[in-house]
Structures are given as C-alpha cells and as structure tokens.
C-alpha angles and dihedrals in degrees: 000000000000134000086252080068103060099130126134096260093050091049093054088050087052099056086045087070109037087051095035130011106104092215101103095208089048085049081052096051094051095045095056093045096058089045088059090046093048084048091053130080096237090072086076092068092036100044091054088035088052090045093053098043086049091185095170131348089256087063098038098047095046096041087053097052091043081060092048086047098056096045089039092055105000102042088122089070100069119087113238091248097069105050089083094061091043090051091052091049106058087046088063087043088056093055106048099096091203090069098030090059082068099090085202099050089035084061093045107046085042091056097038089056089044090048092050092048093061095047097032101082096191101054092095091176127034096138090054091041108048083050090053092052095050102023080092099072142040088215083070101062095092093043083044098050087046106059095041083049086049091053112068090027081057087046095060097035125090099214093102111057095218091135133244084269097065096024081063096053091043090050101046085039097057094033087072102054080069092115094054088050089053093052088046100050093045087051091053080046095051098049101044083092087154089067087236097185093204093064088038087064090041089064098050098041082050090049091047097045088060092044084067091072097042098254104161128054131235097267100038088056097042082057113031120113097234094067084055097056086039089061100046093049079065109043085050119092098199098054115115119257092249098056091041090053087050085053099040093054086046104054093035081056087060091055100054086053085061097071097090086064103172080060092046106031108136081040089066104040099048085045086052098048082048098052099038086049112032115026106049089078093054087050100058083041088063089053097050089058090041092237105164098190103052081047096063091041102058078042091067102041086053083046092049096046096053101053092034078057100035106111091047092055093052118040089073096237110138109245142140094264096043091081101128090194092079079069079082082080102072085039093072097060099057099069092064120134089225111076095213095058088051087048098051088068089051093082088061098042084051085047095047084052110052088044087055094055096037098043116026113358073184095087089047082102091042093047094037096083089064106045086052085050090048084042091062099042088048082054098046092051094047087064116119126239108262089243099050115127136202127016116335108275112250144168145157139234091270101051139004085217108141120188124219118023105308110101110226108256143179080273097058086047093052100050084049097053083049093052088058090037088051094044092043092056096038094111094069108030087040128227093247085044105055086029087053094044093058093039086063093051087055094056097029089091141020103216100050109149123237094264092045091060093030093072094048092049091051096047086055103052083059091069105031100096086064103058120107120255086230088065101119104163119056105017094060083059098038091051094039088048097055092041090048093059116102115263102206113116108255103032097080130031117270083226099052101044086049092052088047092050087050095057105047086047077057086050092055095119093048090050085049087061101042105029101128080076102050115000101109102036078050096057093039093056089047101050092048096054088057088089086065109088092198088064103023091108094043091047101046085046088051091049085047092053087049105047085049087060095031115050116126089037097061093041079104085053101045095106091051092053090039090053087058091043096053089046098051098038077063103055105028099024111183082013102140083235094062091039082062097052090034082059097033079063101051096051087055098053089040081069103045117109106205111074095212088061089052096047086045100047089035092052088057091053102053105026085062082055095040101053099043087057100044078058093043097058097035090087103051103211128118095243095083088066102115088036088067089034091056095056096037083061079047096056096038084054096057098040088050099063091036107110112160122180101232136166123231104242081043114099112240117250082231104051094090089050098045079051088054095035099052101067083065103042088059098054088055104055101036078049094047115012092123091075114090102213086043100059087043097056095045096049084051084043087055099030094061086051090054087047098050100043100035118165089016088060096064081085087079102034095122114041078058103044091047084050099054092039086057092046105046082046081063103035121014104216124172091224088069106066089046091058087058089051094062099046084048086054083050104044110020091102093056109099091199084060115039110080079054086061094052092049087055098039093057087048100051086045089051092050093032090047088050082061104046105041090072114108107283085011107146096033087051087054116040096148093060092042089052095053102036091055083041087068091037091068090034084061099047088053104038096042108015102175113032091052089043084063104037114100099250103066093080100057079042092068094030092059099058092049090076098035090053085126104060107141098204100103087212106058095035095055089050085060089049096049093047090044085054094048084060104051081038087065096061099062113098089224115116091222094065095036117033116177113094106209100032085050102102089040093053105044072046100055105039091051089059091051095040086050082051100052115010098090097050089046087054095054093047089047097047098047080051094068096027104041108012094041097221114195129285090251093058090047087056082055101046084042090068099034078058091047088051092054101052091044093051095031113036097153095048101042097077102052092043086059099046084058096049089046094061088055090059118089121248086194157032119272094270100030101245091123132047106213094182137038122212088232085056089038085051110042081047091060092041096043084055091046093060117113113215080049112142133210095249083056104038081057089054094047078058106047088042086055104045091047080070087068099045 
C-alpha cells in the first residue's frame, strides 16, 4: 500500500489486517499505513466518509478516533470554512443511534464534538445545540451524557493547545451554564425510572465533570438532589463499586470546592457533619468484606475533607470547622491491612505537618496526640510476619535493590514510606519523644516475641539521628541492651539483631560524643557479627558510620578493623560489604601520624588488590569481567575515602602504588574498553585517584589522558569525557598543562561532534551531550582564554542553538551551564573572572561570542518553553541562564528579547485565535526587562507565559 491508494475500500483492508491477519509483518504494514493516513489531510474526509458509511464497528471505532485525533492535534489544518461542515456533521454522527450503541465510537465522537467546541470559535452554542439534537429520543441520553461530561473534562486538559486566553473564556463560558446542566442532569435523574445504573453513573460522572469548573454555586449544590443521593450511595453497603467510585469523585470534587472555604462555607460545614457522622461506619462495613475498592475510596474522601479543611483546623480560630477530633479520620486507614490504602493518608499527614510548623507552631500540643497516636499504628503495621525469615526486606525510592537473602517487598516499601513520613513530621511528634514511646513498649512487657520488639526497633532508628548527644537516659540502655544480645547465629532472630545494628549505625554522632562509654564493646559487636552472611552489610556499614565519627578514637583498634577488611576483601571481594570496611580502613589511615604505619597499612590493602588482579588478568578472556570489575569498585572504594593531608613539595603515601596500579589499569581497559559497565567503572576507579592525590597525580597526566584519548577514538563512551572534566577541573590551572588540554579538547569535540551531528543526534545521545558539554564548561572555567580562541568553541555554542528543546534534564542543564559560564566571562569582577592579566581578552573574546549567538540561543530557549513545552526542571534552567544575562549584559538583554519575541506566534496557524494579546505580550517583556528581577520570577513569568500557549 502507498499513500496514492487512500480510498475507503482500501481503509477498511487495511483494518482487516492490522485486527486479523495472523502474519506479524503484514500486521506491521497495515499499522504504519494507517499511521500515515491518520497523519494526512485527507483523513479528515475519510474519517467523516467511513463514519458515515459504518460498515462494521472495527472501522467505525477506529474512523471516528482518527477524527478526534485530528481536531484534538491538527486542528490548525482545517480551513475556517469548513468547521462549520465538520461541526454539522458530528452532530449527525451523535444522533444516529446505530453508531452511538457502540460505547467506543459513543467516547470518541463525544470527545471529538467537545474538542472541536473549545477550538472552533464560531460555534456560539454547542451545549444548546447538542441538547437540541438529542433532546428527541430517549436512545441519545448516553451520547448525550457523554459529550456534556467530555466538555468540561476537555476544558481542563491540555491535550488540546487552544491557549490560557481562550481555555479561560471557555471556562468562565461553560461554568455558567451551570443552572441548564442541572436541570438537565435531575431530569435525566427523574426519568431513569428503571433505575439503569449505567445511566445512573452517566449522570454523576457528568455532575462531577462540571463541578471541576466550578459550575454550581454554594446553595444549588447544598440543595440539589444529587448530593443527596451522593451521599446515600455512601453511606450504603450493598451499591456496586462502580457506582460507589462515581459517588465517591463526585463528592471528593465538592471538597475541593470547598477550599476556598470563606465561598463555600455552609457547604463545608454541612459536607464535614455528613462525613464525621455518617461515613466511618460504612467504612469499617467495606473492611469487613474486604472490599478494597470501597476502602480507597472512603479513604479519599477523609483525605479530601481534611486539606480542603486544613487551614481551619490550624490557625487556632473556633469555628465549626476547627474541631481536631475529625483527624480520627485519616487515622482509620491506616490500620489496613493493605499498605497502599495506609500510604494514601501520608501526603496529608505530611500536609498537616509542614502547616503546623509554617503557620502556628501553637497547635503542635493540640495536634501531638495524634501524631503519637499516628506514630503506634505505623509501629504496629511495620511489623514483620512470625515466620519471616532473613533480614527485614527493604528498599528506597531509587531502587528496590535489598542486600543479604530477604527479596524487597510491599512491606519493605512500606517501612521505608513510614521512615520519610516519620522524619517529615519529627518536629511535632519529637525525635526523644517518639524515641522514648517505643522504648516503653519495649519494656512494657517481658515476653514480647521477635517481631513485637523488631517494629519498635525499627520506628526508633528513624529518629535516632536526631537525638541530642546530651541524651543520657534511654539511649546507654538502648545501646547496652542491643550489644549485650548473643551473637551466635540461632539464638536471636536474624531480623532483630539487624534492626539493632541499624539503629546504633543512626546513633553515630551520640556515640562520638560519648564514646568513652561505649566505643569498644560497639566495635566489638560489630566486628563479630561480620561471619554472619545475613548482617554482614549492615554490619560493615555500621562499622563505616563509626570509623567517620570516630576517627581519632579507634586508631588503638585499627588492627582489629584491617584484619576484617583484609578477611572479608578475600571472600567476598567487591561485595558492598567489603567496599564499607575497605573505606572504613582509608579513612583511618588517613588519620594515622606516623608515615611508616601508613606505607605499611597501605601495602596490605593494595597489595591484596594488586595481586588478585595481576591473577585475574593473567588469563585474557571476557569472562573475568565481574571479577575486574569487582576490584576496580574495591579501589575506587579506598581511594574514595583517602584524604591525606598532604603538602604540596611532600611526596603522597600513593604515588609508589599508582605507579604499581597503572600498568594494570591500562591492560584492562585497552583489553576491554568496548564494554560499557567496564569503562565506567574504570573512569570512576581513576577519577577518584586523581581526586585523592591531586596535585601529586599530575606525575602521571599523561600516561592517563593518552589513555583515555585512545580509548574514547575507539569507543566512544560518555564516561570518558567526564573523566577529562575532572582532570581539567584538577589541572587547568597548571600552566605547564593547559595548552595540552586545548589540543585534546579540540580532539574529543571533533570525535563527540561526528557523533552528534547525525539526524536526532544529540537527543539519541544525551549521556555524551551531558558530559561534553560537562567539559565545555570545565574548560571555560579552568583555562578561559586559550579554549575561547581554539577553533572548536564556535560549533560548541552553534550546536545547542538548534537542540534548545531537548527534553533530558541532564543534558540539557549541562548546555545551560556551559552557556552561563560563558555570559559569566564577560563581567569585569574578579570573582567571576579570575585571571589578571587574560582579563580584558577574554572579556574581549566571549562578548563577541555571546553578541554572535546569544540571540539565536534566546529564541531557541524561549520557543522550548513556549512551543515545545520542555519540562519544568529545564525551565528552571533557562530561568537562571536569562537571569545571568541580564546580570552580565544588561544593555544587550532587552533588545535580544525584543527579537525573540518577534519569532514567537501571536496566533494559531490560521489565525482564528489569538493566542496572545499585545498587553500579555507586553507586561511579559517588561516584566523581563526589570532590574531587581530574580531567577524564581522570571520562571513564573515563563510558565505564565507559556500557559498562554497551552
């Protein structure tokens, strides 16, 4: 098939194949023809010509969402002349029954007449129209509910681009017809005598749709039948889920209304007396019978009424809607037995919180009863099944990665949402007080099981960080209770004695400050639960947090803590516990004072390292992959956490060993630079040498840079260029050095830009944009005036003006940076610009470029946040390259964006919209041009002004 072939017939073929041919490329073909059909003007006549024909439901269903589709995204390609045939045609369309019985084609030709009654501004009256057309029959009330429920959804969507102008007059236009869709709605109401409940949910997912703009006032709602039969569905037990969800988003729409409490007052009040009194029983009905759904949904409607009532119940003022107790409400779901109904209330916990301490730290005592309460039931739930076995799962919002044998679970997740929920709320419920609480269940009775002490455990090394060093009553026992446990496997459970490990690591700044008391018997305790494989990460992390506090205090003990390391490095070598004690041990030697002591302990470390690679490579095959990549992670480790203090005529401890090292270093990666995780882990191995030696590593400059040169000319791996950044950062100060730097700049932007000028380059390649443009700026700052005058800083700057949208916050922050460096060079301040005698060049040299490109780069910048809609995160970005402008070129900024501003539209494609006025267009350019403007407003101005576009 080709696109000289589109025809009816060959529509509804192709359909045929796409739904039911078996033969997958076939399948293919179809599906990417009618992909390029759906893309051309002529589906608009053969959408509407195949609709009308409705020679089966495939055809139907799919012809009428390629004409959503096209009003929805490509309204701007049908002349004005013609809207008004397309409008009168989907109005035919709505009123055959035949199509409308379809539910699919019924949606989409609803959404499809609302869409085009928000862009099409000669269409006056949809709402009176559409009610005229299906007012006749009985058949159209479904077709009719859907499309009035489709309007004001359509209005607060952004799936259609009709602009903030024209949304807002649709808005305000539709929101006071508010009084005919009532009437509607209770007439609907009034003649579904048959108790069809899928009429029944039409007509409240049509009233809550128009809730959402506000289209009822205070005292039609307070005495409109439908709240009353809102309210009875919930407070039912025997109503279907479906009808109870309708209900439920209606009546959560009204409280959201209610927000603006002082409007909707009586509302509120009336909403708050039903639901205190009326739908907690309901709710306790739907546990019982295990009905999850029912479940969420009461929880909502609890969630909904208390921030909708937040600032009532907090500044203090008696009112009616000041009563604390209906805080009860979020309190029952959290005993459920299903996590996600207990985390949906953690938001407004968090809410309830922050107001507190913003607002009226006066109501912390009045509020406190609650959050202790909030504190116990959250204990109770973290506790762990009876039979569970191993460590307690765990994981974190970045990865669901658990060490040791326990798998992560909902459970893990769940613990870990409490511990934020716990640490975001501390300042009410107070760290000695919640620590002090579960401390008494522990003691309030002898025969607790495992599990039963586990949880509070667990809820108290969430706050222990937070206790005061000056703590002296609780925390001795707490400690000398978990040190005092056997540490024989069997005796205690695997569970407990982790949870106790992971509190005392939490309490590393109170034992620095007490350690006389507890240090040793700690470390000891530690260091002997290491032969359990269950807590040997928890353990060696513990021993980690310690030794950082501690440092001075466990020098006496370091042969105790490098005999460990060295044991463990052997059998679990890479292992992240053996990482913890490997840099548990360099920041003790790092801290040692005799220099024999630090050759000799650093000679057991490496040579450990050393050794096992010299065997490893020995044998040059790709299966010992993990096995170097193991001890790179080991030697990154150590020379992560070395930090010598060492002068810069002394020579460093690690000089002798890099010497050693680098021979192998270089045979793995000239043997194995083509994998990926490989190359990474070496540039972090070598970056963190470089990091730890500074100065004294420029012995060894380079052997490393032509290493990496040769390396990225084979692969080209993103890492690599960030490991030149940092040894720019190192040595770009370095005059012997730098016009080595510019040679291999200009090398690394010739091979990374053969890469990124293919089609889709940069957006195929964010890594290697992030961290080429990472360098970029590296270079600006490091060596100002040599790279200002190589011949690669011009295409640097060129290629970003045409990739301003990039959408990978990232990369595109890295281009922004670089782009500020830039501007930053032009200012005459000797913060900003701190070479003496290159001053005036290069303030010279980077307003010529910033005169060159600047205006281009605004433009770009501008249409991504107006037309392309980049992400909140880039416009912060954009936001503060702006603000330097127009700090370092004051003179400059307003004419540049005079200029961009011309490139932008006023209006839609065929002018029937103004998207823009020229007072809008005008506040936002003088708004810019203010002086005393500052980065967080000039993003609002953004996001206001692209609104305009949306």
């Amino acid at each position: 098939m080709n696109m000289t072939e589109v025809t009816p017939e060959n529509f509804v073929q192709a359909v045929q194949m796409l739904y039911h041919d078996q033969d997958a490329t076939r399948k293919k073909i179809a599906s990417e023809w009618l992909l390029n059909v759906q893309s051309s003007l002529y589906a608009w006549t053969l959408a509407d010509q195949l609709i009308r024909m409705n020679q089966n439901s495939e055809v139907t269903c799919l012809s009428a969402q390629i004409l959503r589709h096209k009003i929805q995204h490509n309204f701007d390609e049908l002349p004005m002349e013609h809207c008004k045939g397309l409008c009168d045609s989907l109005l035919d369309h709505l009123s055959r029954a035949e199509l409308t019985r379809i539910s699919t084609v019924r949606v989409q030709l609803a959404v499809a007449t609302a869409d085009l009654a928000l862009q099409y501004v000669g269409w006056e009256n949809p709402v009176e129209d559409v009610v005229e057309k299906l007012k006749t029959s009985s058949e159209h009330m479904l077709t009719l509910l859907e499309f009035l429920t489709a309007l004001p959804e359509e209005v607060n969507t952004s799936t259609i681009r009709i602009g903030e102008n024209r949304r807002q007059y649709c808005r305000e236009k539709y929101s006071n017809c508010g009084k005919q869709i009532h009437d509607i709605l209770i007439f609907l109401l009034q003649v579904n005598s048959t108790h069809n409940e899928t009429l029944f949910i039409g007509i409240l997912k049509c009233f809550a749709s128009w809730i959402s703009i506000h289209a009822f006032n205070e005292n039609l709602l307070l005495t409109s039948p439908l709240l009353n039969s809102i309210l009875d569905i919930l407070k039912s037990t025997h109503c279907s889920n479906e009808l109870h969800k309708s209900a439920c988003d209606c009546l959560c729409n009204i409280l959201e209304l209610c927000e603006e409490y002082q409007k909707y007052w009586s509302l509120a009040v009336f909403l708050k007396q039903q639901i205190t009194q009326h739908l907690c029983q309901p709710y306790f009905q739907a546990v019982k019978e295990e009905n999850l759904d029912k479940a969420q949904n009461y929880t909502r409607i609890y969630i909904n009424l208390i921030e909708s009532i937040l600032e009532c119940l907090i500044d203090g003022r008696q009112s009616d809607l000041s009563d604390l107790s209906c805080l009860h409400l979020l309190l029952y779901p959290l005993e459920h037995s299903d996590y996600e109904v207990a985390q949906s209330t953690f938001y407004t916990w968090c809410s309830l919180s922050d107001y507190v301490k913003t607002h009226n730290d006066d109501m912390i005592d009045k509020i406190k009863p609650y959050m202790n309460k909030l504190i116990d039931i959250l204990c109770t739930q973290c506790k762990l099944d009876s039979d569970h076995l191993g460590i307690p799962p765990e994981t974190d919002e970045k990865n669901s990665k658990n060490h040791g044998a326990s798998n992560s679970s909902d459970l893990g997740e769940f613990r870990y949402r409490v511990e934020c929920l716990i640490k975001d709320t501390i300042h009410i419920t107070g760290a000695l007080n919640c620590f002090q609480r579960m401390f008494e269940k522990l003691q309030s009775s002898s025969s607790l099981s495992w599990e039963e002490s586990e949880a509070p455990l667990y809820i108290m090394s969430c706050v222990a960080s937070y206790l005061s060093p000056d703590e002296d009553k609780i925390v001795p026992n707490v400690i000398q209770a978990i040190i005092s446990t056997s540490t024989e496997p069997g005796h205690i459970h695997t569970a407990l004695k982790y949870t106790g490990v992971r509190l005392i690591a939490q309490l590393d700044q109170w034992i620095g400050e007490n350690n006389q008391q507890f240090l040793k018997s700690i470390l000891q305790y530690f260091l002997s639960l290491l032969v359990d494989k269950d807590l040997r990460h928890v353990s060696a992390d513990a021993i980690f947090n310690i030794c950082q506090e501690c440092r001075k205090q466990l020098i006496n003990d370091f042969d105790q803590i490098i005999q460990a390391t060295l044991w463990l490095d052997q059998i679990e070598a890479g292992s992240e516990a053996a990482q913890c004690l490997l840099k548990a041990s360099s920041k003790l030697i790092s801290r040692l004072t005799s220099t024999d002591d630090i050759h000799r302990y650093l000679k057991l470390l490496f040579d450990q390292q050393i050794q096992s690679l010299t065997e490893i490579l020995s044998n040059p095959t790709n299966s010992n992959y993990t096995a170097i990549i193991k001890r790179l992670d080991c030697l990154t480790a150590i020379f992560r956490s070395l930090d010598f203090k060492i002068a810069h005529d002394e020579t460093h401890p690690c000089t002798i060993i890099v010497q050693q090292l680098l021979p192998l270093l270089e045979l793995i990666i000239v043997r194995y630079r083509s994998l990926s995780k490989l190359s990474e882990c070496w540039s972090r191995t070598i970056r963190f040498i470089i990091r730890s030696m500074r100065s004294h590593a420029k012995i060894f400059f380079q052997q490393i840079v032509t290493l990496i040169i040769s390396s990225y000319e084979d692969i080209a791996h993103s890492c690599f260029l960030y490991l030149i950044s940092i040894i720019v950062d190192e040595y770009g100060n370095d005059q012997d050095l730098r016009s080595a730097l510019i040679v291999m700049s200009e090398h690394l932007t010739n091979k990374t830009f053969s890469i990124l000028s293919n089609q889709d380059g940069f957006k195929q390649n964010p890594d290697l944009v992030d961290d080429f443009y990472r360098l970029s700026s590296r270079l600006l700052q490091r060596c100002s005036f040599d790279f200002l005058k190589c011949s690669v800083i011009r295409p640097i700057i060129e290629q970003i003006i045409p990739n301003c949208s990039l959408e990978h916050r990232d990369a595109s922050a890295s281009m922004i940076a670089f782009l500020q460096s830039l501007a930053k060079l032009t200012s005459a301040s000797k913060k900003e610009n701190k070479n003496k005698s290159d001053r005036p060049e290069i303030r010279s040299l980077s307003m010529s470029l910033c005169e060159t490109y600047f205006p281009n780069v605004l433009t770009g910048l501008l249409r991504a946040i107006v037309i392309d809609r980049v992400p909140s995160s880039i416009r912060s970005s954009i936001s503060d390259f702006v603000y330097d402008i127009k700090t370092y070129m004051p003179d400059k900024f307003p004419q540049w964006l005079r200029k961009s501003l011309t490139e932008i539209p006023r209006t839609t494609k065929n002018g029937s919209v103004e998207i823009v006025t020229i007072k809008q267009y005008e506040q936002f350019y003088t708004t810019l041009c203010e002086n005393d403007i500052q980065p967080s407003t000039i993003e609002y101005e953004f996001e206001t002004f692209a609104k305009l576009y949306r």
